[in-house]
C-alpha positions as semicolon CSV with decimal commas, in nm:
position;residue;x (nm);y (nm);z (nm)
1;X;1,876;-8,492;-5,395
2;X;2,086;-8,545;-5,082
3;X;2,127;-8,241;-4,801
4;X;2,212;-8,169;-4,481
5;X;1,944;-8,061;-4,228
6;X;2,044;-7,979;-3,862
7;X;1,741;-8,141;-3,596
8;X;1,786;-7,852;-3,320
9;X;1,503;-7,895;-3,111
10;X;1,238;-8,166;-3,055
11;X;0,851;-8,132;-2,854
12;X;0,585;-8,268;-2,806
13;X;0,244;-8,208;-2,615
14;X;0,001;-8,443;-2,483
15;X;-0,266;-8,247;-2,520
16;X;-0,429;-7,960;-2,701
17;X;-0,364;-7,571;-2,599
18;X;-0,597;-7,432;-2,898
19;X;-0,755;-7,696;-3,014
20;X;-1,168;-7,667;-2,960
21;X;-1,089;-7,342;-2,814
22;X;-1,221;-7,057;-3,068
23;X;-1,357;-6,781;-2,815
24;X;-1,156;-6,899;-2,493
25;X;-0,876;-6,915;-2,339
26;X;-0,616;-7,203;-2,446
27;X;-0,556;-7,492;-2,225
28;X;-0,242;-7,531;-2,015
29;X;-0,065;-7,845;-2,211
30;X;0,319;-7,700;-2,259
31;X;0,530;-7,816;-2,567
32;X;0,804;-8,066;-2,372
33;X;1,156;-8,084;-2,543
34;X;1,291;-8,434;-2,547
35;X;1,640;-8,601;-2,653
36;X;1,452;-8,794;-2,890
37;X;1,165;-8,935;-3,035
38;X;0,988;-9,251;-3,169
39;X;0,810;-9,198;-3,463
40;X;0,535;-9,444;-3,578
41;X;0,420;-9,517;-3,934
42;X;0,088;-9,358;-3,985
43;X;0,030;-9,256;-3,629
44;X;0,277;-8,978;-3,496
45;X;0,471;-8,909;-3,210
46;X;0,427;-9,187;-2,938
47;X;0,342;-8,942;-2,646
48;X;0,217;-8,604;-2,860
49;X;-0,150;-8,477;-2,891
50;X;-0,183;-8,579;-3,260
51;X;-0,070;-8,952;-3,175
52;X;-0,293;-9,184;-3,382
53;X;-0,518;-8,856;-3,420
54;X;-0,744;-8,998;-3,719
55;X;-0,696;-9,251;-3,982
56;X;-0,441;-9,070;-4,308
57;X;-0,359;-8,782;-4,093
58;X;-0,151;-8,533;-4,265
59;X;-0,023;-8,389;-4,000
60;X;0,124;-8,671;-3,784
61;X;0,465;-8,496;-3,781
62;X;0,569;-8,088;-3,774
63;X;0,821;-7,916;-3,904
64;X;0,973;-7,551;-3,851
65;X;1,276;-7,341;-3,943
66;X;1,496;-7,160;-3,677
67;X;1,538;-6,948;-3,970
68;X;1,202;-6,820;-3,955
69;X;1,179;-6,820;-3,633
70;X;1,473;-6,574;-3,578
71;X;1,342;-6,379;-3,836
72;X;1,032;-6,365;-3,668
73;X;1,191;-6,255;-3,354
74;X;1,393;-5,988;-3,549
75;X;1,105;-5,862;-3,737
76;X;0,898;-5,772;-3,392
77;X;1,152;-5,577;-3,204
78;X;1,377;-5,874;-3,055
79;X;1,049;-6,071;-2,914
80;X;1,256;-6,363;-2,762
81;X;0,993;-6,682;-2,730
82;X;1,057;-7,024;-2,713
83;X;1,011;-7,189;-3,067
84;X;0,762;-7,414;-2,925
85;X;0,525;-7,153;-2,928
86;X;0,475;-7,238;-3,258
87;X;0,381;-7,548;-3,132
88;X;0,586;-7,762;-3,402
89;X;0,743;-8,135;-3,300
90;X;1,090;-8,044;-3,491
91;X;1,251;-7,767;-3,525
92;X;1,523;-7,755;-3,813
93;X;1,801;-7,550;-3,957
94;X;1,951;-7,563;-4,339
95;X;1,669;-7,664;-4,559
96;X;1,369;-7,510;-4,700
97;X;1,054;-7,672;-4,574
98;X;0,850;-7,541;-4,861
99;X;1,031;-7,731;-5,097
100;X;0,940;-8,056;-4,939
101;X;0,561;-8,050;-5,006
102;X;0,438;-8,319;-5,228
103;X;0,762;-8,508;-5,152
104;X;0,863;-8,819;-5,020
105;X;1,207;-8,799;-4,829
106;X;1,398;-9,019;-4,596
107;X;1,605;-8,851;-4,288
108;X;1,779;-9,093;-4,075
109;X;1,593;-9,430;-4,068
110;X;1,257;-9,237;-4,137
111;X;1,041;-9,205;-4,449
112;X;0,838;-8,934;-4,449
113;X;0,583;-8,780;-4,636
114;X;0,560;-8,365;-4,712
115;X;0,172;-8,309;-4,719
116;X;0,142;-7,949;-4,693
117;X;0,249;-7,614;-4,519
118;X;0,164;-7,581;-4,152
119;X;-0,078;-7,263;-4,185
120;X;-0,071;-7,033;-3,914
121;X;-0,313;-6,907;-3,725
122;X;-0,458;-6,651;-3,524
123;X;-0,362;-6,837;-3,209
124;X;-0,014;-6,774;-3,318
125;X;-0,118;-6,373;-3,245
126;X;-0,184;-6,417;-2,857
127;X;0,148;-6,752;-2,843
128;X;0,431;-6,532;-3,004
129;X;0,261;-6,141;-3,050
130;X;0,020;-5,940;-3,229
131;X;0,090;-5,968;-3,625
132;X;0,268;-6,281;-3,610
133;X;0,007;-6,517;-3,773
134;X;0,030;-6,270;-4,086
135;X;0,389;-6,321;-4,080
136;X;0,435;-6,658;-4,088
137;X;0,208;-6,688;-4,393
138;X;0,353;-6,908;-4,677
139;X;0,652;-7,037;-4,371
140;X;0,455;-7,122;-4,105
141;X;0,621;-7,466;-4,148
142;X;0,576;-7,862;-4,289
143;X;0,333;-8,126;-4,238
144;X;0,435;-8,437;-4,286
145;X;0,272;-8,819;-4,300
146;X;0,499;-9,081;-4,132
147;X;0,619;-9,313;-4,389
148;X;0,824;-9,562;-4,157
149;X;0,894;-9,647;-3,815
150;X;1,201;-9,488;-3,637
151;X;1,423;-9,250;-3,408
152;X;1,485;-8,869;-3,438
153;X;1,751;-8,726;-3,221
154;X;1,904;-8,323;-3,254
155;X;2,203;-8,348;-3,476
156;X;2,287;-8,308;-3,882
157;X;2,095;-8,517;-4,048
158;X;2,098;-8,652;-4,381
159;X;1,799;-8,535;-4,575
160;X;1,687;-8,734;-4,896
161;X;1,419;-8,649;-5,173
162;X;1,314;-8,987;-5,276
163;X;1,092;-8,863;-5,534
């Protein structure tokens, strides 16, 4: 299955905001929006938190939907946050992230991996506003295992379900 997805928005962080931080307040490491960014097989990001974060990590790349999040803005009374709140490397338009779990796709010269949703959680409450971690449940966005090495800029994409 071949689709387009539109890249609108890359970040990354290099370091964690919530993190360790269960009963205090987050640190002060901003999501950065970059031009582009080098992905490496089986370690991330080169310059995010998560790069080379633990051996297999599913979660070396993160995906979310401008869909959602205008939605989510919409649905609490025109709350107007940066998506990197969400605190998500990619930010996409056109495809439905769900549908990737448990699949191996290519976009550009990348192979990726869909592992699993990207749960919110109650962080998201105090980043975004009160009652969003309950409704981002079941979109809260994609993990995803790098496959191959390469370069993801903003732009359409072409998006490919290898199996």
């Amino acid at each position: 299955m071949k689709q387009t997805i539109e890249i609108k928005k890359l970040f990354v962080s290099g370091g964690h905001r919530f993190v360790g931080q269960h009963g205090k307040e987050p640190r002060h490491f901003e999501m950065e929006e970059r031009h582009s960014v080098e992905c490496i097989a089986g370690k991330g990001i080169i310059g995010d938190r998560f790069f080379d974060h633990k051996k297999d990590y599913k979660g070396q790349l993160t995906f979310f939907a401008e869909e959602v999040y205008l939605d989510l803005c919409a649905q609490f009374d025109g709350v107007k946050k940066c998506p990197s709140v969400m605190r998500r490397n990619i930010v996409t338009s056109g495809v439905d992230l769900n549908r990737l779990i448990g699949c191996r796709f290519s976009l550009g010269e990348l192979e990726l991996l869909g592992t699993e949703e990207a749960s919110p959680c109650y962080w998201m409450n105090q980043a975004f506003c009160e009652g969003a971690e309950e409704a981002l449940r079941g979109r809260g966005g994609l993990r995803v295992k790098i496959l191959t090495d390469g370069v993801l800029s903003p732009g359409p994409q072409d998006l490919v379900v290898l199996d």
